[in-house]
C-alpha positions as CSV (number, residue, x, y, z in Angstrom):
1,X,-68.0,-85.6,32.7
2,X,-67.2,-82.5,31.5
3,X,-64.5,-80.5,34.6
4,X,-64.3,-83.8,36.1
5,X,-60.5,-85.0,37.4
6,X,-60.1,-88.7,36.7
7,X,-60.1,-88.9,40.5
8,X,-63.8,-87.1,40.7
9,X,-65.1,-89.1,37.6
10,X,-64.6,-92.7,39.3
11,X,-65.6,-94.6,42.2
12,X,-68.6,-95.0,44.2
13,X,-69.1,-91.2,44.7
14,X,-69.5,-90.6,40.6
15,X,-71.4,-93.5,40.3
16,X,-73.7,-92.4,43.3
17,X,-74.3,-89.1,41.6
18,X,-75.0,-90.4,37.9
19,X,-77.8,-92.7,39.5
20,X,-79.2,-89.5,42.3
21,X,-79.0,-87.2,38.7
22,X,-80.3,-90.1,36.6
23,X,-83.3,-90.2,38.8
24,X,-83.8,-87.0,39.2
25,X,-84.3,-86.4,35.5
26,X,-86.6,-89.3,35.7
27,X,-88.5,-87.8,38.5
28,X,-89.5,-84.7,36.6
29,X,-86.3,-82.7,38.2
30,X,-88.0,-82.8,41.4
31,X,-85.8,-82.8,44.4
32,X,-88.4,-84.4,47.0
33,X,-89.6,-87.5,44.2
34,X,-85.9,-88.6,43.4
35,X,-85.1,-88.6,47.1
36,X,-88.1,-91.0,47.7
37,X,-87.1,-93.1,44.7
38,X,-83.6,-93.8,45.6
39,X,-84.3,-94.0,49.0
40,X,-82.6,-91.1,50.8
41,X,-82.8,-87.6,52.2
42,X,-83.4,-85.0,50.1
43,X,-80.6,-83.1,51.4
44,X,-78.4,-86.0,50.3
45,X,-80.1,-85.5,46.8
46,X,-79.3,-81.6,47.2
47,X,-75.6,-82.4,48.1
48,X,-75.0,-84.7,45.3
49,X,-76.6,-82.0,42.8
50,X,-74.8,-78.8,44.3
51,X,-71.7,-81.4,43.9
52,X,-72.2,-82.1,39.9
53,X,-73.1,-78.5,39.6
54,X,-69.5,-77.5,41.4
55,X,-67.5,-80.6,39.1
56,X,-68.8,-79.5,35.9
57,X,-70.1,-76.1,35.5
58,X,-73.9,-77.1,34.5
59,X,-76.4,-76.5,37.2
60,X,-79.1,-79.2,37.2
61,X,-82.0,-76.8,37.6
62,X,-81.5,-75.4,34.5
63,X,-82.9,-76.8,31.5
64,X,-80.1,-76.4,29.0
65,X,-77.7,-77.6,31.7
66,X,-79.6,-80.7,32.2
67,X,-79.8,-82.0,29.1
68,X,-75.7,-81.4,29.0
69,X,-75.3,-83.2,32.4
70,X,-78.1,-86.2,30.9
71,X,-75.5,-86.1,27.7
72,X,-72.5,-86.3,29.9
73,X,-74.1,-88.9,32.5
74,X,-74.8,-91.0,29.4
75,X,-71.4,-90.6,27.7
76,X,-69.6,-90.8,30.9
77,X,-71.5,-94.1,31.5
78,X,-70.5,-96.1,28.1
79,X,-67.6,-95.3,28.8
80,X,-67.1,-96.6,32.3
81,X,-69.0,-99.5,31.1
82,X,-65.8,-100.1,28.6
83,X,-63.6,-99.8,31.0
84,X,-64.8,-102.6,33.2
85,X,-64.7,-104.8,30.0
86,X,-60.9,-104.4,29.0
């Protein structure tokens, strides 16, 4: 994604917060719904935002940056999903 270092846009961590941002979008971009979905804390949810927010630039509780960060979750996702294959 976007100000992502290779290091930042791999691994369990990314992956963890494409599926907490993922649900969050799905949840209506409320906080308190995607932590009951995932299951976890919404603090953990909060972290994993505030940490997308500090990698890219684009804050999730805007609506402009959201549908960047959905974009760049999606994108970011194909292309992971290429990577695995080759």
């Amino acid at each position: 994604m976007g100000g992502m270092s290779s290091s930042s846009a791999t691994g369990p961590c990314a992956r963890d917060r494409a599926s907490t941002f993922r649900t969050y979008l799905a949840h209506g971009a409320n906080m308190n719904a995607a932590a009951a979905a995932i299951p976890s804390h919404r603090h953990t949810v909060a972290y994993r935002l505030d940490r997308l927010r500090e990698l890219t630039g684009l804050h999730p509780g805007s609506a402009d940056d959201r549908e960047r960060l959905g974009l760049g979750v999606k994108a970011w996702l194909v292309l992971d999903a290429l990577a695995e294959v080759r």
